[in-house]
C-alpha positions in Angstrom: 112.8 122.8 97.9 109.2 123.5 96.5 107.2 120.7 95.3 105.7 121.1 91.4 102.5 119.5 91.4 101.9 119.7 87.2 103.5 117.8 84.6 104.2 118.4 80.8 102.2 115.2 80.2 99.8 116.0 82.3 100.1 113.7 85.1 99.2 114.9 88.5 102.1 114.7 90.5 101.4 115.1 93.7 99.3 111.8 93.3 102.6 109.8 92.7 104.0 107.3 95.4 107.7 108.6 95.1 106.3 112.7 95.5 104.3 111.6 98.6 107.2 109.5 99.8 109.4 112.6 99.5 107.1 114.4 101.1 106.8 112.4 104.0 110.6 112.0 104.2 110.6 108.0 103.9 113.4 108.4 101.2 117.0 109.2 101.1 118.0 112.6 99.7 119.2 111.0 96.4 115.7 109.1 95.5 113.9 111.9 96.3 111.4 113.8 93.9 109.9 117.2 94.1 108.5 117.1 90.7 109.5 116.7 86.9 109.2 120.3 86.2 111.1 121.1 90.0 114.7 121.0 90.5 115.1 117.7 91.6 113.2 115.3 89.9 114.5 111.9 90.4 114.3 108.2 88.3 112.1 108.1 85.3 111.2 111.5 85.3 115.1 112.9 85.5 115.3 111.7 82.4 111.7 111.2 80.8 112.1 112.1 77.1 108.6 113.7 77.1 110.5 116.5 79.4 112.9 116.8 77.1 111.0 117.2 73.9 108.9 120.3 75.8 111.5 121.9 77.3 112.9 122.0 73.6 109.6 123.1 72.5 109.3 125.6 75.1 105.9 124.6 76.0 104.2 123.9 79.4 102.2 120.7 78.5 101.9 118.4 75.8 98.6 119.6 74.6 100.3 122.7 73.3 102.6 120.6 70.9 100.8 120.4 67.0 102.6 117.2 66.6 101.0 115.7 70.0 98.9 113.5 68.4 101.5 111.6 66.1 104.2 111.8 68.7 105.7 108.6 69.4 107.0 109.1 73.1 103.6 110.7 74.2 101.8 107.8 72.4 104.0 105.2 74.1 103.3 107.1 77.6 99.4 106.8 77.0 98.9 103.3 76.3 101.6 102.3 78.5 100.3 98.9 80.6 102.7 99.5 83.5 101.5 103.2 83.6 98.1 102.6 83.2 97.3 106.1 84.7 98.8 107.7 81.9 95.8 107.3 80.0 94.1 110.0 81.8 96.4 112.9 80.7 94.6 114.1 77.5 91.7 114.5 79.8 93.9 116.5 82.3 95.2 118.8 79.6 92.0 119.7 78.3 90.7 120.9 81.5 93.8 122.6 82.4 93.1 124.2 78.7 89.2 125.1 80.2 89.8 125.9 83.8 93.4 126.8 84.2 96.4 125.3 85.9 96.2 126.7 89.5 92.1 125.6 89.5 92.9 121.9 88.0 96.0 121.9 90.8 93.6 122.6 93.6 90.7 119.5 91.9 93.2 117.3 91.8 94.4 117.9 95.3 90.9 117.5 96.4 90.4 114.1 94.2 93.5 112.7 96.1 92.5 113.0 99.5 90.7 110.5 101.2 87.2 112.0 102.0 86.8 110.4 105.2 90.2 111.6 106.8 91.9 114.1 104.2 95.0 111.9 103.6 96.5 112.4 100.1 96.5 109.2 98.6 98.7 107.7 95.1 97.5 107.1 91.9 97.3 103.3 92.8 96.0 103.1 96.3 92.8 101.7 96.4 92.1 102.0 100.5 93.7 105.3 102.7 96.7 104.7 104.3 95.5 106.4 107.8 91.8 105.2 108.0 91.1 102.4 105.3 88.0 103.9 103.9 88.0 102.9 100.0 89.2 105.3 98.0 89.3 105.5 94.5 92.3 105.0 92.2 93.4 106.0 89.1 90.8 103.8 87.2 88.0 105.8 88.4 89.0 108.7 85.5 89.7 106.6 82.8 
């Protein structure tokens, strides 16, 4: 199965513990997560109503919504204290918006990658898993 690396909030998946878990194949075929626009996303994101809404909407990312900015479910994702991350999205859209997806895929692979090593690294992680050079977390692009 091919891994989706975009979101329709925005997120970065391919920054997300239970994507690189996947990808290292630490998880059991039934927890595993190839993406919320893939085939097989799994937990939250099977059933994440902000999916929902776009794939009703026929749209690619939130941004492309007119009702974004009064919607309640994208509002509840963005100030969200558990997902803290999710603060970041707006910002992600809009440069999708200026650079294009396939450019802001390739950033943000670059922006998760421990420069020391080149280990991809979660949204949380605040040292690299192979070499324990600091690395910078999602608080860094808020």
């Amino acid at each position: 199965m091919e891994f989706v690396f975009d979101s329709y909030c925005g997120v970065f998946c391919g920054a997300c513990p239970i994507m690189l878990a996947t990808n290292a194949g630490k998880l059991e075929q039934d927890k595993q997560c190839f993406g919320c626009k893939s085939e097989k996303p799994t937990g939250y994101c099977k059933t994440c109503g902000i999916k929902a809404c776009a794939n009703k909407q026929g749209i690619d990312f939130c941004i492309q919504c007119t009702q974004m900015t009064n919607c309640d479910l994208f509002q509840k994702f963005t100030s969200d204290p558990v997902y803290q991350y999710g603060q970041c999205v707006i910002k992600n859209m809009e440069k999708i918006q200026i650079i294009g997806l396939q450019n802001w895929l390739e950033m943000q692979a670059k922006r998760w990658r421990c420069k020391n090593c080149g280990e991809t690294q979660s949204w949380y992680q605040e040292s690299c898993p192979r070499c324990g050079q600091f690395v910078e977390n999602y608080k860094a692009d808020l």
